[in-house]
N, CA, C and O atoms as a CHARMM CRD file, in Angstrom:
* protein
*
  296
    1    1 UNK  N    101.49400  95.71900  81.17300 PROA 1      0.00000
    2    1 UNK  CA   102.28700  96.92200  81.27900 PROA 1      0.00000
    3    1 UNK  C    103.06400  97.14700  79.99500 PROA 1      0.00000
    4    1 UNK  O    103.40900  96.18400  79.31100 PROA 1      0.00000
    5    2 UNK  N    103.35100  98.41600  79.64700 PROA 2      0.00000
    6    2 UNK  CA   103.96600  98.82100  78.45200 PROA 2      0.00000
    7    2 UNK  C    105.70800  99.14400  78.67000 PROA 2      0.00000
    8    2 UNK  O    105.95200  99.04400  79.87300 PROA 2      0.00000
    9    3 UNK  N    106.56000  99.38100  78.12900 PROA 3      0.00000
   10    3 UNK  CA   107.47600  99.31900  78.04500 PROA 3      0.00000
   11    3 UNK  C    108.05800 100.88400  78.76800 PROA 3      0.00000
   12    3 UNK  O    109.14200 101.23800  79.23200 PROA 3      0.00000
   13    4 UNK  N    106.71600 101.56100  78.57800 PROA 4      0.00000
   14    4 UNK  CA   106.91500 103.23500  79.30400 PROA 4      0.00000
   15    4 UNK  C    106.42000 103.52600  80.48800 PROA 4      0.00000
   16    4 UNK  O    106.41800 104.64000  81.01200 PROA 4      0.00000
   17    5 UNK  N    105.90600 102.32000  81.01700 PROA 5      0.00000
   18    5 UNK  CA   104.99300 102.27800  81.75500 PROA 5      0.00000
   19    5 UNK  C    106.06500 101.84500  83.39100 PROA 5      0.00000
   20    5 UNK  O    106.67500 100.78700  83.23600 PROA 5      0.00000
   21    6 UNK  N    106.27100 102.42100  84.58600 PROA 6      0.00000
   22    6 UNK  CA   107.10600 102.58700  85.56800 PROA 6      0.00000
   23    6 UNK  C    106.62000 101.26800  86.69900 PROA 6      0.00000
   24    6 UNK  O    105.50300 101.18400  87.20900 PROA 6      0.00000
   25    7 UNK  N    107.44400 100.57600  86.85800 PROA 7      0.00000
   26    7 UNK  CA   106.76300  99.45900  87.57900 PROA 7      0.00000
   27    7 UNK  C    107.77100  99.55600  88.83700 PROA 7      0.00000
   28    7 UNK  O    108.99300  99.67200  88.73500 PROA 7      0.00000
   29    8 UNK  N    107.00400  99.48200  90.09900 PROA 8      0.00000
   30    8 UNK  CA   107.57700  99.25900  91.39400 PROA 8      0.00000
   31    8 UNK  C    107.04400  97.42800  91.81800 PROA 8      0.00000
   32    8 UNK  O    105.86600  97.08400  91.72800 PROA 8      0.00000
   33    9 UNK  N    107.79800  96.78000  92.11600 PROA 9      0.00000
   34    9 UNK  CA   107.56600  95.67600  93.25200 PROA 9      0.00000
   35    9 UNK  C    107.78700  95.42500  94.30600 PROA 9      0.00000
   36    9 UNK  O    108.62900  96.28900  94.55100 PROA 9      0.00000
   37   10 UNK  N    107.64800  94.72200  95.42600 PROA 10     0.00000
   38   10 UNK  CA   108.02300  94.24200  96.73400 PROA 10     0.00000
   39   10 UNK  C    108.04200  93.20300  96.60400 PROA 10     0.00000
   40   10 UNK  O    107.12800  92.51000  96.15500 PROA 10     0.00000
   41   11 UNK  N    109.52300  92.71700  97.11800 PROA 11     0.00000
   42   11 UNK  CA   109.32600  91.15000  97.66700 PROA 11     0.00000
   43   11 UNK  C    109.42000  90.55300  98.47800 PROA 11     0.00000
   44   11 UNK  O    110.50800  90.27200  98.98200 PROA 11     0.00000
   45   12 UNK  N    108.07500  90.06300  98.97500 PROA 12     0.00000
   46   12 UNK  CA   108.06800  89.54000 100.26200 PROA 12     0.00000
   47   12 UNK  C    107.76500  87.82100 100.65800 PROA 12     0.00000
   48   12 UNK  O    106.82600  87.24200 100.11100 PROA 12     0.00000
   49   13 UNK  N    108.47600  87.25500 101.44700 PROA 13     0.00000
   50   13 UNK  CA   108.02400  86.04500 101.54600 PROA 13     0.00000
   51   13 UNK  C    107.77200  85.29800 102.90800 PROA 13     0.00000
   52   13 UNK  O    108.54000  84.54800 103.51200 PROA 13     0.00000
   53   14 UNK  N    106.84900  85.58800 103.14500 PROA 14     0.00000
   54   14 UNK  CA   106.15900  85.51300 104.33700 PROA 14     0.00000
   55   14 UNK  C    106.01100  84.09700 104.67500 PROA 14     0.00000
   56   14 UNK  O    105.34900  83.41500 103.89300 PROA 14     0.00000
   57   15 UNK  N    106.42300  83.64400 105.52100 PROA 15     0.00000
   58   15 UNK  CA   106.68200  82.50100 106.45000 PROA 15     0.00000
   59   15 UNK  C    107.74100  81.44100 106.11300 PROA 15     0.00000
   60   15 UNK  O    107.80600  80.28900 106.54200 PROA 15     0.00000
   61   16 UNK  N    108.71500  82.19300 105.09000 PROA 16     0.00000
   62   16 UNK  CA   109.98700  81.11600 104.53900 PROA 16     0.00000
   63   16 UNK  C    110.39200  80.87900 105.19000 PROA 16     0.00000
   64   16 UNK  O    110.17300  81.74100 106.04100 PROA 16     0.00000
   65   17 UNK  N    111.46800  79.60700 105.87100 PROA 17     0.00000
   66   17 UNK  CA   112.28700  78.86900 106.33100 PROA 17     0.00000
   67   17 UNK  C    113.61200  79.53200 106.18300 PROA 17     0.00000
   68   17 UNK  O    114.13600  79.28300 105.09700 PROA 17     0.00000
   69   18 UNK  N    114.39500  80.41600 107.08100 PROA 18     0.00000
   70   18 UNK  CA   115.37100  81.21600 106.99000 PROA 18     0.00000
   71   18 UNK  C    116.37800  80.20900 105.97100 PROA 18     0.00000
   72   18 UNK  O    116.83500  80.83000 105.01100 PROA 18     0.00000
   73   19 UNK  N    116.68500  79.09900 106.03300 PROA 19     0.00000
   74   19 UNK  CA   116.96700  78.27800 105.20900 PROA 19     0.00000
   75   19 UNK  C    116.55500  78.15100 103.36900 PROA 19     0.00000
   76   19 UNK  O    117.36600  77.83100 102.49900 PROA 19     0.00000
   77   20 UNK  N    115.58300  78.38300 103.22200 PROA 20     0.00000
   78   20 UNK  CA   115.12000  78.49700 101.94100 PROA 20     0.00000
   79   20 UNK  C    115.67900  78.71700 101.02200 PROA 20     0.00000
   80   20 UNK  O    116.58600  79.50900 101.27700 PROA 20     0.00000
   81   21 UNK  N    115.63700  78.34600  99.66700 PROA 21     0.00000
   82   21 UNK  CA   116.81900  78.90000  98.48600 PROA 21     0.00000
   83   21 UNK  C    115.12600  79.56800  97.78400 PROA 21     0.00000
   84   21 UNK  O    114.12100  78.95200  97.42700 PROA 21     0.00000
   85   22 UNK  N    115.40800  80.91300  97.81500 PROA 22     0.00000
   86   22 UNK  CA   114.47300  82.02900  96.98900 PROA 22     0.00000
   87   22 UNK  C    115.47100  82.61300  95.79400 PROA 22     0.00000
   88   22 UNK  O    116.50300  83.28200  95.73500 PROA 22     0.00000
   89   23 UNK  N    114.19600  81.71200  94.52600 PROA 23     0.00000
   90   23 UNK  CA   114.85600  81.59400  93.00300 PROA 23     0.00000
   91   23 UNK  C    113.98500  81.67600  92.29700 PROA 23     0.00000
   92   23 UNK  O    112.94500  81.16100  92.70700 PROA 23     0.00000
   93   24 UNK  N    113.93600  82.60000  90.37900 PROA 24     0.00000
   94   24 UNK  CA   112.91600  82.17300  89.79600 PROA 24     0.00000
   95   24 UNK  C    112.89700  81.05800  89.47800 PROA 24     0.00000
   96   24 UNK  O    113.88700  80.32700  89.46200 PROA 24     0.00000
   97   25 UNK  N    111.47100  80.65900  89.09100 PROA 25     0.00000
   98   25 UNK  CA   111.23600  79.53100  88.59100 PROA 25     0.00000
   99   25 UNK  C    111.52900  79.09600  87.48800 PROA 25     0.00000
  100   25 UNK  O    111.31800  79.86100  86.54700 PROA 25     0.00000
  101   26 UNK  N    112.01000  77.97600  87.23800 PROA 26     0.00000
  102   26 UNK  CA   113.11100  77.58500  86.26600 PROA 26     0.00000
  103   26 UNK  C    111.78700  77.54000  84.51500 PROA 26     0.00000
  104   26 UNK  O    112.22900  77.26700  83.39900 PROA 26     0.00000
  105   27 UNK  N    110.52300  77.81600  84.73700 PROA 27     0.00000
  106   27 UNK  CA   109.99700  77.96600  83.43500 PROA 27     0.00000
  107   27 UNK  C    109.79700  79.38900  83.10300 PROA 27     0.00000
  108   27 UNK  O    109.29800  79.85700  82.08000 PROA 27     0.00000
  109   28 UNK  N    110.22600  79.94800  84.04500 PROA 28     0.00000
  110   28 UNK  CA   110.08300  81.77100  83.59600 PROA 28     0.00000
  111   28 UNK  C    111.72200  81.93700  82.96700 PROA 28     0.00000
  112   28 UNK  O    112.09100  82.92900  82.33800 PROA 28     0.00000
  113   29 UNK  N    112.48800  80.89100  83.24600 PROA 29     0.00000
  114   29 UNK  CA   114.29600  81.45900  83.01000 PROA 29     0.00000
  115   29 UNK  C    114.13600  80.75200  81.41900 PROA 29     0.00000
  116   29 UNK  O    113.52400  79.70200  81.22100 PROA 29     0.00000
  117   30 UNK  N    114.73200  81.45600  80.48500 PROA 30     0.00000
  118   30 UNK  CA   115.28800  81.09200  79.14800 PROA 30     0.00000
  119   30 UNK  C    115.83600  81.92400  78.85700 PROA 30     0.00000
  120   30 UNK  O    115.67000  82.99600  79.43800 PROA 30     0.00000
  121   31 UNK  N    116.92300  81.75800  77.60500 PROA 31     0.00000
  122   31 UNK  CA   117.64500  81.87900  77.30200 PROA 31     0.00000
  123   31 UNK  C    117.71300  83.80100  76.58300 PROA 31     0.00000
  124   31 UNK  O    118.66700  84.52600  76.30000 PROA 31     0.00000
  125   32 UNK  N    116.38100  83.98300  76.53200 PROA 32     0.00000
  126   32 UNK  CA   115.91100  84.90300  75.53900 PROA 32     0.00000
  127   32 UNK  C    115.35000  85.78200  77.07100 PROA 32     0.00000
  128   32 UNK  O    115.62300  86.96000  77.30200 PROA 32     0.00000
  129   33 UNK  N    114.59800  84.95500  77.90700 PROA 33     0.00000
  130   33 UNK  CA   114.75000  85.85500  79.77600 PROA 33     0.00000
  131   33 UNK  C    114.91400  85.39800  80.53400 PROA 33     0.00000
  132   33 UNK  O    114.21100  84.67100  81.23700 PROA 33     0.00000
  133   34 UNK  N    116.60200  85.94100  80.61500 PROA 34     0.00000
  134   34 UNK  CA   117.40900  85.72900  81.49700 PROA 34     0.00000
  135   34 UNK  C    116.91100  85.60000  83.10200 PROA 34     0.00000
  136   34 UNK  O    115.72700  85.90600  83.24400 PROA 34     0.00000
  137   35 UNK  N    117.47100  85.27900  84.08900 PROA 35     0.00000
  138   35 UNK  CA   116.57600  85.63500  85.13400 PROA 35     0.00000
  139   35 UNK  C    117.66500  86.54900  85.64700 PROA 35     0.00000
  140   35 UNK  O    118.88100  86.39500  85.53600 PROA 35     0.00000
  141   36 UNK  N    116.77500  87.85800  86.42300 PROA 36     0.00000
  142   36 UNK  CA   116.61300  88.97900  86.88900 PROA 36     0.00000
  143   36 UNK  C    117.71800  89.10700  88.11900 PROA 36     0.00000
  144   36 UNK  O    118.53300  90.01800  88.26800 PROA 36     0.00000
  145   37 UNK  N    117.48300  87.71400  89.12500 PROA 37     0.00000
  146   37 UNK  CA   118.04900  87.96000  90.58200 PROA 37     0.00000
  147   37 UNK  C    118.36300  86.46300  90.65100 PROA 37     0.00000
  148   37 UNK  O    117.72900  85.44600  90.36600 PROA 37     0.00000
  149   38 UNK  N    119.95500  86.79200  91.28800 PROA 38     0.00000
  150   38 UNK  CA   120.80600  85.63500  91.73500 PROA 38     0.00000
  151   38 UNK  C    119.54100  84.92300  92.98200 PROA 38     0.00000
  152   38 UNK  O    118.61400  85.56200  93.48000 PROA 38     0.00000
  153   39 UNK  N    119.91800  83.29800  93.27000 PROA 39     0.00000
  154   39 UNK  CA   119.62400  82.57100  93.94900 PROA 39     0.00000
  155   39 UNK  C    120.03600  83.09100  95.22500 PROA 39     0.00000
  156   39 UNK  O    121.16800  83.55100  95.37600 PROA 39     0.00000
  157   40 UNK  N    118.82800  83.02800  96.54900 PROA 40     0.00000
  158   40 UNK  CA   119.55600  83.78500  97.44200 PROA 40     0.00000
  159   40 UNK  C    118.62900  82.87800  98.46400 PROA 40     0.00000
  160   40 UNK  O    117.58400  82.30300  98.16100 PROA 40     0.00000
  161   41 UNK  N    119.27200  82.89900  99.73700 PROA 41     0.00000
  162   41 UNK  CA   118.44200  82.27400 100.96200 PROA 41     0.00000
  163   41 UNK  C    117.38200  83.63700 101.47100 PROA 41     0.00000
  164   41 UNK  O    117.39300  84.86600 101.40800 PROA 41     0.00000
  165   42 UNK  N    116.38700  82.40400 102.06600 PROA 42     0.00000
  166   42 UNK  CA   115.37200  83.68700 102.62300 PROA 42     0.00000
  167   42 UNK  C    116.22100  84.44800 103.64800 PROA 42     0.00000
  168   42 UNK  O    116.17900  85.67800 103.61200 PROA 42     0.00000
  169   43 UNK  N    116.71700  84.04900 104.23800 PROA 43     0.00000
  170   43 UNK  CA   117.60400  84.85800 105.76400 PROA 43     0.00000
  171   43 UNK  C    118.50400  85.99400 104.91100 PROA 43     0.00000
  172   43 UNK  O    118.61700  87.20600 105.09500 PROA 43     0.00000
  173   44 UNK  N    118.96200  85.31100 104.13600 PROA 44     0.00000
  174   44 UNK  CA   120.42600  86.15300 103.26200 PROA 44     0.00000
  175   44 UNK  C    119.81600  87.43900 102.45900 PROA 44     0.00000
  176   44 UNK  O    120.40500  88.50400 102.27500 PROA 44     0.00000
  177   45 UNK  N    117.74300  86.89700 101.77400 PROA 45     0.00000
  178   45 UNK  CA   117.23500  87.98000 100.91200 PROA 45     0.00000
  179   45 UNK  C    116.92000  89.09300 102.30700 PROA 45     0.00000
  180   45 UNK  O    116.93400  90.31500 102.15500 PROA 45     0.00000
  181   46 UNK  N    116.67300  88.49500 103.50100 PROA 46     0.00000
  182   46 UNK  CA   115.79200  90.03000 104.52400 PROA 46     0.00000
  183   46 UNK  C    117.42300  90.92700 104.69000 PROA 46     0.00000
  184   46 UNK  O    117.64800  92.10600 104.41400 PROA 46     0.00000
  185   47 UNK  N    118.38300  89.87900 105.23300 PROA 47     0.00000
  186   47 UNK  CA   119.34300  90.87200 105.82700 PROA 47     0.00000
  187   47 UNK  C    119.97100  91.79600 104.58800 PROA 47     0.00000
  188   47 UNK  O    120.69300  92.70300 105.00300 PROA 47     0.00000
  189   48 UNK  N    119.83300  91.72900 103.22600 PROA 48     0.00000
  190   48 UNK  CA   120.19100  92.25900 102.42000 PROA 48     0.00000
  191   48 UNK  C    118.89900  93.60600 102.01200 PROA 48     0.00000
  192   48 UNK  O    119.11200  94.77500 101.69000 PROA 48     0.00000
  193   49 UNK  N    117.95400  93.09000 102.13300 PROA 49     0.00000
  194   49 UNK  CA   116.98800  94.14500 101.87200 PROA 49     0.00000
  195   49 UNK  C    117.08200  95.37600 103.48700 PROA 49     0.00000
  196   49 UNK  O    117.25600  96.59400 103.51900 PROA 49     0.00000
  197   50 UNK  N    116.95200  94.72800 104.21600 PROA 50     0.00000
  198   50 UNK  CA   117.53600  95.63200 106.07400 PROA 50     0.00000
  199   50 UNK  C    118.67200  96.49800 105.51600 PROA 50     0.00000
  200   50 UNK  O    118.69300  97.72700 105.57000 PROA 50     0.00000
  201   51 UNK  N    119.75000  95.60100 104.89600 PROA 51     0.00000
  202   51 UNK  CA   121.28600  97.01000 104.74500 PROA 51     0.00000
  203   51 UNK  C    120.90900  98.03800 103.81000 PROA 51     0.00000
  204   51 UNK  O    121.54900  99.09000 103.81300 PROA 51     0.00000
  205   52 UNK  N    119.88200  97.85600 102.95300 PROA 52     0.00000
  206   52 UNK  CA   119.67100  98.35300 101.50700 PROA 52     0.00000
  207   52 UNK  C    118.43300  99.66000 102.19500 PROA 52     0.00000
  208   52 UNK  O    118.57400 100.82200 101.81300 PROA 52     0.00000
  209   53 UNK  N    117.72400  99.44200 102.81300 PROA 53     0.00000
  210   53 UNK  CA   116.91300 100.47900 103.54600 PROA 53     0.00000
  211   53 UNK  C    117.86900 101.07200 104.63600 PROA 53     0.00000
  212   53 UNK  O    117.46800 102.17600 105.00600 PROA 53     0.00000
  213   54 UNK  N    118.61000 100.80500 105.03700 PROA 54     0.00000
  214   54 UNK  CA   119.76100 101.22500 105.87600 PROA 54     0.00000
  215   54 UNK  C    120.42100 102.52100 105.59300 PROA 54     0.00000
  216   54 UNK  O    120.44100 103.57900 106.22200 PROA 54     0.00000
  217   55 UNK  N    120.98000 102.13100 104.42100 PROA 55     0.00000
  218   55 UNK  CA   121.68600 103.03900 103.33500 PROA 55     0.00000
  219   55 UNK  C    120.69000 103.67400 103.11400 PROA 55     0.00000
  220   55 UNK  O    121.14600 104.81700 103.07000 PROA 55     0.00000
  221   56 UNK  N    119.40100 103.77100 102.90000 PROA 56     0.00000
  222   56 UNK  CA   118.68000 104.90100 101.58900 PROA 56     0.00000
  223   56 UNK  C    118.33300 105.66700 102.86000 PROA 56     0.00000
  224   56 UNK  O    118.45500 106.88900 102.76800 PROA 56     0.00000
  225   57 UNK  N    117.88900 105.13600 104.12600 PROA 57     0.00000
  226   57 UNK  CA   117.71900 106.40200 105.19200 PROA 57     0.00000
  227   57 UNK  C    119.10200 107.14100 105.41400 PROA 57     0.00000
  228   57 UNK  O    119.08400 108.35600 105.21500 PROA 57     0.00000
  229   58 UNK  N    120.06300 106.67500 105.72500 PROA 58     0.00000
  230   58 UNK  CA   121.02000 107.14400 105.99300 PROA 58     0.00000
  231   58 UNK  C    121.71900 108.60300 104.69100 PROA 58     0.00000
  232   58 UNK  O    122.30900 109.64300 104.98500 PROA 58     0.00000
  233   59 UNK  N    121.42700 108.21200 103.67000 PROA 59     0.00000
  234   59 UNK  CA   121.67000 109.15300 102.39300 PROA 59     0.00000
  235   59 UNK  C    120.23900 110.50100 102.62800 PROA 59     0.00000
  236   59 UNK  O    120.29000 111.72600 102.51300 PROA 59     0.00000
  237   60 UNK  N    119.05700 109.55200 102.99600 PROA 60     0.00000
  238   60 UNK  CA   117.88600 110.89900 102.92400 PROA 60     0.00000
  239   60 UNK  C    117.98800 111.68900 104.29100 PROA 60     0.00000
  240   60 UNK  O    117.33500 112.72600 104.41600 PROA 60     0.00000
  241   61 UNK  N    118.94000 111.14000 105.51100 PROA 61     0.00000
  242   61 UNK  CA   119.14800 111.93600 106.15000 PROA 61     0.00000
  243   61 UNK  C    120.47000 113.05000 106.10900 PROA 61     0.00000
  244   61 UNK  O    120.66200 114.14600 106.63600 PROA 61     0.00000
  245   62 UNK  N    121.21200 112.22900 105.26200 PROA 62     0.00000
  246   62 UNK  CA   122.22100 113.04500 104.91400 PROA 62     0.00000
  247   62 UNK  C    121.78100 113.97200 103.82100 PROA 62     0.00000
  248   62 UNK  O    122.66300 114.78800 103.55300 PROA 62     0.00000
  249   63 UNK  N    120.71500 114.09500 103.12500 PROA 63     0.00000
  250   63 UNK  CA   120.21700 114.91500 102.12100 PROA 63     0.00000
  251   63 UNK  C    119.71400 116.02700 103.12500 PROA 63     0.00000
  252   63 UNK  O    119.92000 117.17400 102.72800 PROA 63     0.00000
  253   64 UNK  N    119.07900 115.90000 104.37600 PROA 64     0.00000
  254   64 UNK  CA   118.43700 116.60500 104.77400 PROA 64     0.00000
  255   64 UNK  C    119.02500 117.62700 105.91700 PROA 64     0.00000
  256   64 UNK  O    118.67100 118.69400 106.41800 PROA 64     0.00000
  257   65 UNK  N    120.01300 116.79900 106.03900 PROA 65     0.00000
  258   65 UNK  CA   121.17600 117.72900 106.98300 PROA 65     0.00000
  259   65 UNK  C    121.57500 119.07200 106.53700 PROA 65     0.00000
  260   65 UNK  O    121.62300 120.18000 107.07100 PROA 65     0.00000
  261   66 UNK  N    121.92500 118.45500 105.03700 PROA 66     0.00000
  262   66 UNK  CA   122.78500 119.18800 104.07600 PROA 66     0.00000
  263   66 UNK  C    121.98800 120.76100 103.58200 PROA 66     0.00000
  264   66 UNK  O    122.33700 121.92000 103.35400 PROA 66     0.00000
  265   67 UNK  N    120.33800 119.69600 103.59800 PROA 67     0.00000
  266   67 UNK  CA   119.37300 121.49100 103.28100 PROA 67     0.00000
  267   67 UNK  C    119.47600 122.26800 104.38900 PROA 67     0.00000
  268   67 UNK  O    119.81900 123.44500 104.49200 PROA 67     0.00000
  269   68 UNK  N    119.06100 121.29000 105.39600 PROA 68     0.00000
  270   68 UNK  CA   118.82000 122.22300 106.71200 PROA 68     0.00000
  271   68 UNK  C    120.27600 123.67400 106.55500 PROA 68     0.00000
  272   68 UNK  O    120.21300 124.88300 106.33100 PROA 68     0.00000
  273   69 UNK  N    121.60000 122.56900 106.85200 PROA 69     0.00000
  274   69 UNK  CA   122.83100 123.69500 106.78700 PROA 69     0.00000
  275   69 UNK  C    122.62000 124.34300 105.92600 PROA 69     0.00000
  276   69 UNK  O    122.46700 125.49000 106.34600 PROA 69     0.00000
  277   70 UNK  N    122.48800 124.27900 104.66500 PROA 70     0.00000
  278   70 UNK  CA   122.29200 125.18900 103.38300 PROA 70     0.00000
  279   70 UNK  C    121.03600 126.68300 103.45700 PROA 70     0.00000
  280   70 UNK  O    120.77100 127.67200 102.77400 PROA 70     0.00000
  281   71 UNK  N    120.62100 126.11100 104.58600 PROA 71     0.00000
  282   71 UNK  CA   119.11400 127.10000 104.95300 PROA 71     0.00000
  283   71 UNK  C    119.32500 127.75700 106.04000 PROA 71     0.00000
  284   71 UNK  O    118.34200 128.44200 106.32300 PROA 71     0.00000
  285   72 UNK  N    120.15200 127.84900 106.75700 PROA 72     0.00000
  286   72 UNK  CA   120.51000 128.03000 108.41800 PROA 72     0.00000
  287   72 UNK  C    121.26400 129.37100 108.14700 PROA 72     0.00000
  288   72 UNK  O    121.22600 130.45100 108.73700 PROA 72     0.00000
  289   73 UNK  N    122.19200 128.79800 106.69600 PROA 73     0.00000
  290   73 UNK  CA   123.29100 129.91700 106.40400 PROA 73     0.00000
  291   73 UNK  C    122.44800 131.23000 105.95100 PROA 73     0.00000
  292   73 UNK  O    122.96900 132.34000 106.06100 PROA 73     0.00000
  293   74 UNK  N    121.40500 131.10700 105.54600 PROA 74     0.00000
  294   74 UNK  CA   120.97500 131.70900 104.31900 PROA 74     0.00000
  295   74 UNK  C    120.42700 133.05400 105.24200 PROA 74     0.00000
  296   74 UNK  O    119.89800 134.01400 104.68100 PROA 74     0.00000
């Protein structure tokens, strides 16, 4: 990939131990690349990704309220 080039990921980790410490791997981390995402438990990464889709419906329904009223008036 190029530097202009738009990259989406998912991260998923399918059958972790709610316990788990999900971290990069310590030969991808140097000094020159940094790593990306704090150390996080598998339980701690779902319930954080759940609030984070939480919020973005909650904003696209509030986007959509807002047309509807904006269109109702009209």
């Amino acid at each position: 990939l190029s530097a202009h080039t738009k990259r989406q990921s998912i991260v998923r980790f399918n059958g972790t131990e709610g316990n788990a410490w999900i971290e990069p791997l310590a030969p991808f981390v140097t000094p020159d690349a940094p790593a990306k995402f704090q150390r996080v438990t598998q339980r701690q990464h779902i319930q954080n990704q759940m609030h984070a889709a939480e919020a973005r419906l909650k904003d696209t329904q509030d986007k959509a309220a807002a047309t509807i009223g904006r269109n109702s008036i009209a």
